[in-house]
C-alpha positions, 0 to 999 in steps of 0.5 A: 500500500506504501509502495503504491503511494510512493510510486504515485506521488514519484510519478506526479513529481515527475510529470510536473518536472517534465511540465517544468522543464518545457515551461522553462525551455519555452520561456529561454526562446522567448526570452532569446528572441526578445532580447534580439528584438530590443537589441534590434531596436536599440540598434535602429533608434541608435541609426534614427539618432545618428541620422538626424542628429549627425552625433552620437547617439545619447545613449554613447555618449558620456555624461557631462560629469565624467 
């Protein structure tokens, strides 16, 4: 009877193991493709800056302070 407890219990945990490693999988190529997105649009606001501007965009450049 003990036996059959344990072995239940043993196999939710690893059903909601397995759940969580697809959820955390899942949420890693999000996570991979959001920062390429920032990234790219970093970039592109960077070019838009430059562009209209002719200097370094804002977030290159040092404070005055420094």
């Amino acid at each position: 009877m003990a036996d059959e407890r344990l072995e239940e219990q043993l196999a939710h945990l690893t059903r909601a193991v397995d759940d969580l490693s697809e959820v955390v999988a899942r949420q890693d190529a999000e996570i991979a493709v959001l920062t390429r997105r920032v990234e790219m649009l970093m970039q592109r606001e960077a070019e838009r800056e430059v562009d209209a501007s002719g200097t370094l965009p804002l977030a290159d450049q040092k404070p005055p302070h420094w």
